[in-house]
N, C-alpha and C positions, 0 to 999 in steps of 0.2 A: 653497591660497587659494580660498577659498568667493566667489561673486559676491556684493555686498553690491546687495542689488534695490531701487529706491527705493521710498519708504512706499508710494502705492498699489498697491505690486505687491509686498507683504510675503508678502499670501497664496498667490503660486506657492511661495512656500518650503515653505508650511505644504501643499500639495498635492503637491508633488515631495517629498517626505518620507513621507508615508503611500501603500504601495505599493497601497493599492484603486487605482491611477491603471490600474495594469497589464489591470486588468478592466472599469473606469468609461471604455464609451467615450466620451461626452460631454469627459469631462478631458481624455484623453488629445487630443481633437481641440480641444481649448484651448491644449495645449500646441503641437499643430502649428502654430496659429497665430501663435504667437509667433514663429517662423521654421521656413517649409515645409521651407527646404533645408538648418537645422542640426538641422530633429529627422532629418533621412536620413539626416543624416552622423552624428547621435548614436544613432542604430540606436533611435530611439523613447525616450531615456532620458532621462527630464523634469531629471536632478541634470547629468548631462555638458551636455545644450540649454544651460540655465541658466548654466552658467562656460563657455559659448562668444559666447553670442549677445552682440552689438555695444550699446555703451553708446548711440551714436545711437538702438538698436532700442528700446533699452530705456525710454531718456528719451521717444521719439515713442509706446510705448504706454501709460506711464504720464499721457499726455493723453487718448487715447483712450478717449471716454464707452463707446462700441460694447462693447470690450473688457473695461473696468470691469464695465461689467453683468453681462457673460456671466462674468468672476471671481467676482463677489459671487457669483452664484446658486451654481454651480460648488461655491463656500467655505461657503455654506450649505445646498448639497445633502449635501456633506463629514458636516458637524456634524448634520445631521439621524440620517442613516446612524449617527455614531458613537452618539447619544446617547438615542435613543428605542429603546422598547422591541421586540424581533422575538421571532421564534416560538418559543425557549427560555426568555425572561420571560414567556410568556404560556400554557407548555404545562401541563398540564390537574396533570401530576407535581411542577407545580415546588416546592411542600416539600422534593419527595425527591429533587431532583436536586441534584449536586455543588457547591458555591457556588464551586469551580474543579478545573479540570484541567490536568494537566500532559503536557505532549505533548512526547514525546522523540526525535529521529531525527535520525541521522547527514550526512542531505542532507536541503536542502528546494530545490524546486524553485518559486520563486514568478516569477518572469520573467527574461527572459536578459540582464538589466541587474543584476541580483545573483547572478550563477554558482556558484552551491554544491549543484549536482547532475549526476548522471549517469546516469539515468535514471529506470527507473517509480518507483521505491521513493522517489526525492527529489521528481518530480514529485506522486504522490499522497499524499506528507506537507502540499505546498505544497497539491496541490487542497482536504487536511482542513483547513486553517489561515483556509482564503479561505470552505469553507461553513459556517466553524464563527463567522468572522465573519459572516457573510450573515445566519445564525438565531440570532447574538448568545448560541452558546455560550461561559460566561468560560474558555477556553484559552488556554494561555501555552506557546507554540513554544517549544523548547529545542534547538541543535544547537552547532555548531563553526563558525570562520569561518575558512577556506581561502585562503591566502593566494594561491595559486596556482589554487585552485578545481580544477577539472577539466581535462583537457587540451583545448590546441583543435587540431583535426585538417588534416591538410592531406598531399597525394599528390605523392610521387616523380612523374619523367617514366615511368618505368615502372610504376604503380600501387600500390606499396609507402604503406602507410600510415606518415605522420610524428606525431612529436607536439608540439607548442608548452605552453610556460606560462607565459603573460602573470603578472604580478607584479599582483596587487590592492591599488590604496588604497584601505581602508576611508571616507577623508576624499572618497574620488569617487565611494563610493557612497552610496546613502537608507540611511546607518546614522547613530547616534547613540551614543556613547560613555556608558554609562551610568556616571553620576556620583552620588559619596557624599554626604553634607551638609555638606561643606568644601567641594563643587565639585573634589573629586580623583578620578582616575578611581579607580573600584572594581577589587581586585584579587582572583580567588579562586586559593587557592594550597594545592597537593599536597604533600605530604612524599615525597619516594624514599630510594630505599635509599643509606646513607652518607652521608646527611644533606643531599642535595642538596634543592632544591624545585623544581616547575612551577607556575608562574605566567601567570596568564592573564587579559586584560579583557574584560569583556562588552562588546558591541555589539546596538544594538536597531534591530531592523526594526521598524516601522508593519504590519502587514499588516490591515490595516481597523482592527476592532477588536480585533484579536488582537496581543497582543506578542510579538516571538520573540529570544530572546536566545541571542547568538552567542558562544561565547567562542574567544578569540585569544591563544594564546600567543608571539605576536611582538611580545614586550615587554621596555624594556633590562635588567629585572632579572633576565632569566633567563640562562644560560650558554646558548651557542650549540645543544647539542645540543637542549634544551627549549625558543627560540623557533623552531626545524624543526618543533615536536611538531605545528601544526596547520598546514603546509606547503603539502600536498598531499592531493586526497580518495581513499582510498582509497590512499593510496601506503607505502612504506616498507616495510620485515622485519616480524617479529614483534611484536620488542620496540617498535617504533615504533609499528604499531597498537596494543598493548596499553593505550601509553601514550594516545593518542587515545582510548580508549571509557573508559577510567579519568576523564579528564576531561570526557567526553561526558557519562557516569554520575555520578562522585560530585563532581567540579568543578559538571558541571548543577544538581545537587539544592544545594548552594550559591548558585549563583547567581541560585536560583530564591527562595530563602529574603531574599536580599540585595536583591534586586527587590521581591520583597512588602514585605518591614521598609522599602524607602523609598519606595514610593509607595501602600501603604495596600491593594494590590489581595489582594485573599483569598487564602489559603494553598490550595492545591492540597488537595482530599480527596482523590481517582483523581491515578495517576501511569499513564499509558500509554507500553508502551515499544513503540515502531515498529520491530522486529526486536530481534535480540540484541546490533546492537551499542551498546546504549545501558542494556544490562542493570544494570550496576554501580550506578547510581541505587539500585537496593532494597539494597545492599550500605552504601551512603550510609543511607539510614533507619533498616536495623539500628542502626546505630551511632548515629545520632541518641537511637533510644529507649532504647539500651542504655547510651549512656556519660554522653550528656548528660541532664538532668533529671530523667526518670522512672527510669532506671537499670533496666530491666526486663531479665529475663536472654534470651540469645539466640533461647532457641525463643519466649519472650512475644512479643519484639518482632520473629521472622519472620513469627507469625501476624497481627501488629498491618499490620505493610509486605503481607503478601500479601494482608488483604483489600481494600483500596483497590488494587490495581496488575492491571491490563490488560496482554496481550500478543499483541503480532499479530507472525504468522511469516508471511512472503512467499518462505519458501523450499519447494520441490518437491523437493528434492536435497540428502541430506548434506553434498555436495560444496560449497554453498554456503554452507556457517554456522562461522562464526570459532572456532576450536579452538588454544587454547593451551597450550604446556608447563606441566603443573601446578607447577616448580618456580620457572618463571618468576613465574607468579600470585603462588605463596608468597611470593616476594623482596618481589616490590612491595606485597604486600598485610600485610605478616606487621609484626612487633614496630619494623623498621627503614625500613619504608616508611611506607606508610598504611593506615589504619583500626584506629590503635594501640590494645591495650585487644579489638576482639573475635577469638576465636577461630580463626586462620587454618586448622585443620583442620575446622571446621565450612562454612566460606567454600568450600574445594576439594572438599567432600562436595558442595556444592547444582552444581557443575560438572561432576559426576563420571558417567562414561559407565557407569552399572551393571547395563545390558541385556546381553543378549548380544548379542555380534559389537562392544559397547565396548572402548576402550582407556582402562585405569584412569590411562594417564599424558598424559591430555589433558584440558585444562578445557574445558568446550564451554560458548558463550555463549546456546546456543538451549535447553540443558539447562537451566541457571540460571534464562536467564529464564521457563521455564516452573515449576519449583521456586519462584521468588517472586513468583509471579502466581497469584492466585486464580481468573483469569479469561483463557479464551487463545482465539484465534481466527486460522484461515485468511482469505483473502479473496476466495473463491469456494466456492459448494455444492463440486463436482470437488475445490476443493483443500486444503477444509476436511477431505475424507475421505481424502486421499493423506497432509496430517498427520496424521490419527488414526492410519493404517497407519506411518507413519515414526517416531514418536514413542511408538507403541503400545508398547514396553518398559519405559517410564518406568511405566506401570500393567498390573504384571504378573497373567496370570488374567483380565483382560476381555476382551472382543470388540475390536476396532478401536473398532465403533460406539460405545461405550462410553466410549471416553477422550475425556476432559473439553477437549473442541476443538474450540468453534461455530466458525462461519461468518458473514461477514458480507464481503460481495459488495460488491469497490470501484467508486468511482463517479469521475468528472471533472466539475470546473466547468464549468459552461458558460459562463459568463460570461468567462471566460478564454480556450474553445477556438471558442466557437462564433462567426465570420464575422460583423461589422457588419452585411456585408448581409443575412445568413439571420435576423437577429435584427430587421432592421425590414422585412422581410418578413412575420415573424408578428406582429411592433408593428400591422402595419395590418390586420392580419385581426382580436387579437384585443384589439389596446390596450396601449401601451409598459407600463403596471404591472400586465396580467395577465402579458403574455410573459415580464418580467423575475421577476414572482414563481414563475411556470410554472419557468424555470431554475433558480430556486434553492430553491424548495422542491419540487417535484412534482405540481404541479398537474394531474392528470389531466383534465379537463375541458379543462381548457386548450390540451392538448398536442393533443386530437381538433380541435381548429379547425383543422387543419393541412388535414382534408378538404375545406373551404371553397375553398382558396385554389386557382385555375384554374390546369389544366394547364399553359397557354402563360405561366403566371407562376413553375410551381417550373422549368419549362426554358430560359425566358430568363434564369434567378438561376445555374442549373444551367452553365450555357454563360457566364456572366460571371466566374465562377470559375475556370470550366478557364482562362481566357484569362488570368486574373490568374496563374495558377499557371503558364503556358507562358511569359509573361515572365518572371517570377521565376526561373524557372531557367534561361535563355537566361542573364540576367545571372549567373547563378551558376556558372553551365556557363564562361560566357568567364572572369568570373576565378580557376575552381580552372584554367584551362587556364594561364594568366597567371604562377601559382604554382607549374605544375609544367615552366616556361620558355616556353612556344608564344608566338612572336610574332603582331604582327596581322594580318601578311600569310597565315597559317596560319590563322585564325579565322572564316574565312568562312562556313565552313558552321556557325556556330553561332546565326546568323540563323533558320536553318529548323529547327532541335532542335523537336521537339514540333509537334504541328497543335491546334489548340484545337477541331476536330472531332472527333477522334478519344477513344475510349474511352479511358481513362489512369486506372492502378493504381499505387497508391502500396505502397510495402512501405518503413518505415522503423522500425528496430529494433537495441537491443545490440549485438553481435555474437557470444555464445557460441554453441557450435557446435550447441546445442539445437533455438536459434530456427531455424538450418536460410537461412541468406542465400544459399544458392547453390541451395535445391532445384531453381530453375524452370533452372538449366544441368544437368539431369541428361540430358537430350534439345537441345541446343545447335540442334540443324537442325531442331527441331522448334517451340522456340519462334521462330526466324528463321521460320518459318512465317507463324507467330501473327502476330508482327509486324510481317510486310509481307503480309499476306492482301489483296487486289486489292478486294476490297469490304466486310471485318469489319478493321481493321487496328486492334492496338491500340499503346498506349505506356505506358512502364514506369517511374515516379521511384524509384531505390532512394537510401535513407540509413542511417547508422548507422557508430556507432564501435567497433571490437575493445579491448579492455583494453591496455593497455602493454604488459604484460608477458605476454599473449599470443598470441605468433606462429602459430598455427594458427588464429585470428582472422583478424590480418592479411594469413593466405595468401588466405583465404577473399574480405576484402577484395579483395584484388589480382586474383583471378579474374573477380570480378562486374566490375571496372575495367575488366578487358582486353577483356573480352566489349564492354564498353560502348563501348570504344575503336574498334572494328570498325567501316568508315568505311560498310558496309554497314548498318549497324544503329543509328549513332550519334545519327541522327536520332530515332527509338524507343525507345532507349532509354538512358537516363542515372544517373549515382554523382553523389551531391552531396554531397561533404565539409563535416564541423563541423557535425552535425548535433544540432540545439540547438531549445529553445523556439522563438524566432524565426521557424527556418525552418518546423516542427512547424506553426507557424500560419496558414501561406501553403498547407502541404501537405494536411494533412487537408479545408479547404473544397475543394482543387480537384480532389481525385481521385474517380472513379464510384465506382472498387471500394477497398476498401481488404484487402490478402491479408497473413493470418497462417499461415502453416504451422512450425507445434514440430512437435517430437515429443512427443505425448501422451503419457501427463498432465502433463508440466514446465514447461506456462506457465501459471504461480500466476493470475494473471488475465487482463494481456495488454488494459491502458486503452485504448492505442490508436486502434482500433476503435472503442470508445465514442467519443471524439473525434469520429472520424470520421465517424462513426451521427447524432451532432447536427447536422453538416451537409448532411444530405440521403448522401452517400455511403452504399454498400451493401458490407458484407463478406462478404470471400470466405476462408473461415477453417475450421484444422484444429477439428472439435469439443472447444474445452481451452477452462478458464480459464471467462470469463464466457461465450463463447461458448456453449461445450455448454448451458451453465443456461438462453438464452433462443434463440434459435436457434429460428422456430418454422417455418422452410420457406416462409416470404415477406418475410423481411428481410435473404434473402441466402442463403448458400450454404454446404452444408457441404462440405470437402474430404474425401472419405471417408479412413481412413486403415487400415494392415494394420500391426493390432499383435502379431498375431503373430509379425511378424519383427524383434521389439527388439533389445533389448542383449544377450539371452540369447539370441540368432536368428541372425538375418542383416540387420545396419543397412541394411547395402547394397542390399537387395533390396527390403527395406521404402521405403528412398528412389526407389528405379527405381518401385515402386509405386505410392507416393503422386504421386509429380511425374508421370504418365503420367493419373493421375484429375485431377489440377491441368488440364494438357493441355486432358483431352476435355471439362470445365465450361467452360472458357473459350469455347473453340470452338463449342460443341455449344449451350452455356445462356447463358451471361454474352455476349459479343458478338451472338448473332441478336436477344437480347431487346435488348441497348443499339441496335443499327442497324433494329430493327423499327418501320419508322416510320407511321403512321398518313394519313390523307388531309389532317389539315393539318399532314402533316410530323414530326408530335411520337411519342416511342414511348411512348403511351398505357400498355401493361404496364409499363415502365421506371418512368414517373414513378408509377403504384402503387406499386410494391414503395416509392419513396423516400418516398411520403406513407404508407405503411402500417410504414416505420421509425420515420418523425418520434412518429407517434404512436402507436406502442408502445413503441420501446425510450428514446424521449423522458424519460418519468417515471424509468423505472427505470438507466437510466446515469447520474444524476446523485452529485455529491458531497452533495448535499445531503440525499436519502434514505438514502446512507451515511453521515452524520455523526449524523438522525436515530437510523438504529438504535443506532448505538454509544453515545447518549445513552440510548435508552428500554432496551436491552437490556445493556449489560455498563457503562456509569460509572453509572447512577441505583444498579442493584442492587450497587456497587462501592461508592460512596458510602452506604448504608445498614450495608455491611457495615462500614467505615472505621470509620464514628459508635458500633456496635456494639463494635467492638474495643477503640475508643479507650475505650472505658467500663471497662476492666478487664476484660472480657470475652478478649480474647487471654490471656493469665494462665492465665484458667480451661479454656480452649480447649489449651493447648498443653499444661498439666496433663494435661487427660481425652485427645491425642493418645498422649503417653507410657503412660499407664496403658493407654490399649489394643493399642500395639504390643507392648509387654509381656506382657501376656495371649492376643495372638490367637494361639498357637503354641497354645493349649487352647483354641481354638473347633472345634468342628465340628459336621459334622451327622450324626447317630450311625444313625436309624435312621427311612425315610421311606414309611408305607403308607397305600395308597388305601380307602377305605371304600366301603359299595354305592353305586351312581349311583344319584341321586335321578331316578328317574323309570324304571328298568328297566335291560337292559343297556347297557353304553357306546357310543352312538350319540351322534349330531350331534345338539345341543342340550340334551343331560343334562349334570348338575354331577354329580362324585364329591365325595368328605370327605377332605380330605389331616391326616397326622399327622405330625408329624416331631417329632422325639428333635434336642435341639441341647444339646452341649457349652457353657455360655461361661467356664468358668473362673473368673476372678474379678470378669468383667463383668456387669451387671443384663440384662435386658430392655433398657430404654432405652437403653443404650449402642449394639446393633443395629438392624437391620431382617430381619428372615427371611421372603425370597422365595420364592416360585412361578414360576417362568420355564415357557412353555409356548409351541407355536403350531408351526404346520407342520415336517416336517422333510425339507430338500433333501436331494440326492443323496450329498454329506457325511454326512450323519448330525449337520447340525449344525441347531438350531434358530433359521429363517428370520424374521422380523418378531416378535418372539418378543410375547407381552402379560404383563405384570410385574403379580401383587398380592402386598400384601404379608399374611402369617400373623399371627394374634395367639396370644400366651403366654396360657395357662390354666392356673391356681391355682399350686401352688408346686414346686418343682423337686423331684426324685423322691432317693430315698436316695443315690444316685452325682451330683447334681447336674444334674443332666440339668433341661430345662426340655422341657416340652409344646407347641407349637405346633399350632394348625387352621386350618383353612379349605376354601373350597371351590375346585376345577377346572374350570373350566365347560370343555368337548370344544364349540368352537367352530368349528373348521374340518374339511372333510371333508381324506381323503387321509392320511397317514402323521402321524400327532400321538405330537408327545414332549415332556417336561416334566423339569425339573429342578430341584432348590430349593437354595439359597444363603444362606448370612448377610456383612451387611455392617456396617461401623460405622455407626452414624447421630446424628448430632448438629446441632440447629439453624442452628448456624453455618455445616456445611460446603454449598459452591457442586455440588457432586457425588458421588455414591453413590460413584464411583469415589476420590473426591480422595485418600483414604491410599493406595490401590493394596493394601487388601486383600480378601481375599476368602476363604469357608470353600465347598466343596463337596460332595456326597457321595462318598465315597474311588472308586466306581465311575464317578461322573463322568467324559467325556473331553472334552480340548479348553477344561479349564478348569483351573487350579492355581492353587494358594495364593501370594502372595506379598506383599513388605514392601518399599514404596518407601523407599529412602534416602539 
C-alpha cells in the first residue's frame, strides 16, 4: 500500500522516487521536514517517511505556503538537474563519444535505503552511476535485485558474529516495476536444461539521470528453485551463482534491449562489465549477432562484442574470481539450456585456463571476461601492474608490462560521502556552485580555496564532527549491547564511550584476512598503552563484516570484540556491528586518522580513505592500492611494511613487523602532531597537513575524474571501435586474425646484423644500421610490425625501460622468402646497452601490439617465446 499524497504534495512522490535525494542535501532536509521524528525512524528513507507520516501531517502541510515553495523550488531544481546539458554534452569529443553505455555489476551500492551491496566493488559501481549522472554520461546501470540483499550483522553476548536477512519489498523501496505497452510487467526469461526456464522482472532505480535496472527472479511463474535464483548477494553453491551471473549477463543484455525498445533511450555502443561476474553479457551479443539478423559467424561477431565491451577487474588474487566446472557451463550453456545455436565448445575455450599453473577443467570468469573485452583495466597504477603480472599468461612472450591492462584509479562521490557541514564550509569560502562543481567535476582551483579558510574555522568543523561521531556511537554501542542481552542497569558506562577530545581512528573494512582487522592486537599491552597515554591518549571506531561462510573472519571478529569488551579499555575503544552506508557516513567525517593496513599488494584500491581524505581526515595507511600512487609525505602517513616476510616467508613475522612500525607512527608522529597545540590552542601543523589534503588529494579522489577518464580514455576509443566493427569491418578482422594464427608458426626472425655507427665507434649518442632477415610465410609486410627493442640492461640481463621503433621492409623478399628489414639504433643510454628485435601482427583495428598474444623473436633471444593465445 503506497501513501496516496494530496495534489499539492504530488511532487514528494516524484522526489522520493529518483534517488539524487541520497546526495541532494537540500532535498533530503525537505524531507526531514516533513516529519523530524519519522525521517529517524525511517533511517533517512524519503519512500518508508512517506507511508508512515500522519494524514493530519499531511493535510496541514499541504496548506503550508512555507513548504510549498521550498517543494516547488526543490521540484524544479530536480528537472533542471535532469534535463540540461553538463559536461559530457558539452565535452570537446562529443562526436566520438558513446551515444550510451552500459554498465554491468553484481552490486550497486547507491544508499542504505536500497541494500544491494556489500562492499567496495558495490559501493564504487554506485559512486560510477551518481558521477556519471553529475556529467550527464548516457549510462544505464544493470544488476540483480536481492531479495534479501546482504546480511545484517549483529553479535552473540560472547562476540561471535550473527547474521540476519530482512526479506525486501521492492513495493517499499524507490523502485518501479518496468512495464510493457499493455501496462504488464516485463518478463526476461532464460531456457535451462530440461526445459525448465528462469524468469525474471526488471525493476528500475531513478539514480539522477541514470537508469539502473534490476532484475528479480521472485516471480510466481517460476518453480521455486528459480525464484531463490536472486535471493541472496553473493550467496548459494556453484550452480546457484552460475545461475545469477547468467542472468546478470545475458538476462542484462535483455533487459537492457527491452528498456531501450520502450522508452526510446539509445542502444548502448560500450558495454562495461564491473568484474567478471557479469561477464556472460558478451556471451548474450555473440548470439545476438550470430543468430539473430545479421547472422555473422562466431569469430565475426566475437570481434564485433569485443570492440565495444570494457573490463574492469578489482581482483589482486586468483583466489577471488569465480571459477566454474566446465561441465557445468556446458549444461547450461550448451544445445538444452541457453544460447541455442552458438557453439558451446567455443564459449568454454574463451573460459579456459591455458597458462600454465591453469586447470583446463574450470571456466574462469575473469578469463572470459578479458577474452571478450577489447579493452581491460585495474583500478589503481599498483594494481593495474599486479594484473598485468596475474593475468600475464593470457599473453604468452610479453613482458608483464606489456599485457594489455591499463589503469584507471577509483574515485568516490563526494556529494554522497562528504559531511553537510564540510561542504558549506567551503560554500562560503568559495560559493555553493563553485564547491558543488569543485565535487563533482574537479575543479582544481577550486579545491586550493581551502587555504583561505582560518585555522580556528577548519578546528571548530574538525571538533564538531568528532562530537557528532562520539554520539553516534554511544547510541550504537548501547543498542548492539541491547542485542547482545546487557540490560540497562549494565549500560552505564556507555555514557563516557569516546571523549570528543581525544584523537580517534577509524578502521572500518570487509573482513578477509588480507585486510589484516586484528593487526593493531598483535602487541595487546602495547596499544592499551596507546590508549590510555596520560597525555597523547587516543580512541579507536572499528567496523566491518566477515563473509558467512567465513569462520576465520568471524574468529577475527570476535577477537577485535573481546578486546573491545575489556572494561579497561572499552571506553577507547569500540566494534560497531551492521556496518553499512549509513553508519560509513557518520564515520568517515568524524575520525582524524583514517588506518588501512593489507598486506601489500592486495588492496586493489582501498576507497575508503578517499572518503575519508574529503573530510578533512588524514590516513594512516599501508602503501597499497590508491595510497602508494599519491601519498606524497604530508597528507598522512605511510605504514612502512616488510615484504619480505610474505606468504613465501614468515606471515607471522611480517605482521609482528608491521604492527610494531603502526605502534611507533602513532606514538612517535600521529598523536604529538594531533596534541601539538599552538598559543591559541590550535595544532597549527595538524590543521596543515588537513588543508594541504583538502587541496590535493581533493581533485583527484573523486568519482568524477574517474568517470572522466573512463569516458576520454577506454568507452570514446570503445565506441569508435563498435562503429568500426559494426560496418562489416569484424568479418574482415577475424578473417585476417585466422589467416595469421595460421601462418605465425612461419614467422621469424632469421638473421639480425648491426652496420658501422654513424659517427665512429659505438659510444653514447652514435646510431648503428640494423638489418634483419624476417620469415613471414604466407603473411605481407603489412600484416606486422618489426621491432627494435633496446635500452639499458639490469642485473637480469633483461632490458629495463626498453624504447620501441619500428623497422621498415625494403624491396622484395629474397629467393627463400625472407624479407629485408632496416633501420637505425640510436646507443642512447650510457651503462650495459642491449637490444633485441621482434615481429608482431599489426592491424588497424587491434587496441594492442600485444592483443593476439603473439610474438616472433630471434631463436637466441632469452626471456621471450613465441606464443598463441586461445
Amino acid at each position: 500500500m503506497r501513501t496516496v499524497l494530496p495534489e499539492p504534495l504530488r511532487p514528494l512522490g516524484e522526489l522520493a522516487q529518483n534517488l539524487r535525494w541520497s546526495w541532494h542535501n537540500e532535498t533530503r532536509e525537505l524531507f526531514q521536514s516533513v516529519d523530524p521524528e519519522g525521517w529517524r525512524a525511517a533511517a533517512g528513507d524519503p519512500v518508508r517517511l512517506l507511508g508512515a507520516v500522519s494524514k493530519d501531517r499531511l493535510i496541514a502541510l499541504a496548506k503550508d505556503r512555507r513548504f510549498l515553495r521550498r517543494l516547488g523550488t526543490a521540484v524544479e531544481d530536480l528537472h533542471d538537474y535532469l534535463g540540461n546539458p553538463r559536461w559530457y554534452q558539452g565535452a570537446a569529443e562529443a562526436g566520438e563519444l558513446p551515444s550510451a553505455i552500459a554498465y554491468f555489476s553484481p552490486e550497486f551500492g547507491i544508499t542504505a535505503a536500497l541494500p544491494q551491496y556489500s562492499g567496495g566493488l558495490g559501493i564504487l559501481a554506485g559512486d560510477h552511476l551518481k558521477a556519471a549522472s553529475d556529467l550527464g554520461v548516457p549510462l544505464i546501470g544493470v544488476g540483480l535485485l536481492y531479495r534479501h540483499g546482504y546480511f545484517r550483522q549483529s553479535l552473540s553476548r560472547d562476540g561471535w558474529q550473527q547474521e540476519h536477512y530482512p526479506v525486501l519489498d521492492p513495493n517499499e523501496l524507490p523502485l518501479s516495476l518496468l512495464r510493457d505497452e499493455d501496462d504488464g510487467p516485463v518478463l526476461i526469461t532464460l531456457d535451462l536444461p530440461g526445459g525448465r526456464s528462469l524468469r525474471a522482472h526488471v525493476w528500475l532505480a531513478r539514480v539522477g539521470r541514470v537508469p539502473l535496472l534490476l532484475l528479480d527472479s521472485d516471480v510466481e511463474e517460476n518453480h521455486p528453485n528459480e525464484r531463490d535464483v536472486t535471493d541472496r548477494l553473493y550467496g548459494g553453491g556453484s550452480e546457484h551463482r552460475l545461475l545469477q551471473e547468467m542472468l546478470l549477463g545475458i538476462g542484462g543484455v535483455r533487459a537492457v534491449r527491452t528498456y531501450c525498445a520502450l522508452t526510446g533511450h539509445p542502444a548502448p555502443e560500450v558495454f562495461h562489465t564491473n568484474e567478471g561476474h557479469a561477464g556472460f553479457l558478451g556471451l548474450e551479443r555473440i548470439r545476438e549477432l550470430a543468430a539473430d539478423g545479421e547472422g555473422l559467424d562466431f569469430d565475426s561477431a566475437l570481434e564485433a562484442v569485443r570492440a565495444g565491451t570494457v573490463f574492469t577487474t578489482h581482483t589482486p588474487v586468483p583466489a577471488g574470481i569465480d571459477r566454474f566446472d566446465r561441465e557445468l557451463v556446458a549444461r547450461h550453456l550448451g544445445d538444452d539450456g541457453e544460447l541455442r545455436g552458438v557453439d558451446v565448445q567455443r564459449v568454454l575455450e574463451l573460459g579456459m585456463e591455458t597458462y600454465s599453473g591453469g586447470d583446463p577443467n574450470v571456466f574462469n570468469m575473469a578469463v572470459m571476461g578479458l577474452r571478450l573485452a577489447q579493452r581491460a583495466n585495474g583500478v589503481s597504477t599498483l594494481h593495474g601492474g599486479v594484473s598485468r603480472e596475474m593475468f600475464a599468461g593470457l599473453w604468452p612472450g610479453f613482458d608483464p608490462e606489456e599485457v594489455p591492462i591499463t589503469s584507471i584509479t577509483n574515485g568516490v562521490h563526494a556529494p554522497t560521502w562528504v559531511a553537510p557541514e564540510v561542504f558549506r564550509l567551503g560554500a562560503r569560502q568559495a560559493g555553493a556552485q563553485n564547491a558543488e562543481d569543485a565535487m563533482t567535476t574537479g575543479l582544481a582551483d577550486t579545491w586550493e580555496s581551502v587555504f583561505r579558510i582560518p585555522d580556528a574555522a577548519i578546528w571548530e568543523l574538525r571538533g564538531e564532527l568528532r562530537e557528532q561521531l562520539v554520539r553516534e556511537v554511544r547510541r550504537r554501542v548501547r543498542a548492539s549491547w541491547r542485542q547482545r542481552g546487557a540490560g540497562s542497569a549494565e549500560l552505564g558506562w556507555v555514557d563516557g564511550v569516546l571523549d570528543p577530545d581525544v584523537l580517534t581512528i577509524g578502521f572500518a573494512r570487509r573482513v578477509p584476512s588480507y585486510k589484516r582487522l586484528t593487526l593493531m592486537l598483535r602487541d595487546q599491552d602495547r596499544l592499551m598503552e596507546l590508549l590510555l597515554h596520560p597525555a597523547r591518549p587516543i580512541q579507536i571506531v572499528v567496523a566491518g563484516k566477515a563473509h558467512p561462510a567465513d569462520d576465520s573472519g568471524k574468529r577475527l571478529v570476535q577477537e577485535l570484540v573481546r578486546f573491545a569488551d575489556d572494561p579497561r579499555v572499552r571506553h577507547r575503544i569500540v566494534f560497531l556491528p551492521d556496518y553499512d552506508m549509513a553508519m560509513a557516513q557518520h564515520l568517515y567525517p568524524g575520525c582524524d586518522v583514517w588506518l588501512n593496513n593489507p598486506l601489500r599488494p592486495l588492496e586493489a584500491c582501498g576507497t575508503s580513505g578517499m572518503k575519508a581524505a574529503l573530510n578533512g581526515c588524514l590516513n594512516l595507511s599501508v602503501l597499497d592500492g590508491w595510497w602508494e600512487e599519491w601519498f606524497d609525505g604530508n597528507n598522512g602517513w605511510a605504514i612502512p611494511t616488510a615484504d619480505g616476510f610474505g606468504a613465501a616467508g614468515d606471515p607471522d613475522r611480517r605482521d609482528d613487523i608491521e604492527a610494531a612500525a603502526l605502534y611507533d607512527l602513532i606514538e612517535n608522529q600521529v598523536a604529538p602532531r594531533f596534541y601539538d597545540r599552538g598559543a591559541p590552542g590550535l595544532p597549527v601543523r595538524w590543521i596543515e597537513m588537513v588543508r594541504h589534503t583538502l587541496s590535493t588529494l581533493g581533485p583527484k579522489v573523486l568519482a568524477g575524474r574517474m568517470v572522466r577518464e573512463y569516458v576520454t580514455r577506454l568507452y570514446a576509443p570503445a565506441a569508435r571501435a563498435h562503429r568500426l566493427a559494426g560496418g562489416g569491418e569484424s568479418v574482415e578482422l577475424a578473417a585476417w586474425k585466422r589467416r595469421v594464427r595460421e601462418q605465425w608458426p612461419l614467422v621469424g626472425v632469421d638473421h639480425v646484423e648491426t652496420g658501422a655507427s654513424v659517427g665512429g665507434s659505438p659510444e653514447l649518442g652514435t646510431t648503428l644500421t640494423l638489418r634483419v632477415q624476417v620469415a613471414l610465410g604466407g603473411l605481407e609486410p603489412g600484416d606486422v610490425d618489426v621491432q627494435v627493442v633496446s635500452g639499458r640492461v639490469d642485473e637480469s640481463d633483461r632490458i629495463a625501460d626498453p624504447t620501441v621503433v619500428s623497422l621498415k621492409p625494403g624491396g622484395r623478399p629474397d629467393l627463400e622468402g625472407r624479407w629485408l628489414y632496416e633501420g637505425p639504433l640510436a646507443l642512447d643510454r650510457t651503462g650495459p646497452f642491449g637490444y633485441t628485435v621482434r615481429v608482431l601482427p599489426m592491424h588497424r583495428l587491434l587496441a594492442s601490439v600485444a592483443e593476439l598474444g603473439l610474438i616472433a623473436v630471434p631463436p637466441e633471444a632469452t626471456g621471450m617465446t613465441a606464443g598463441v593465445l586461445r
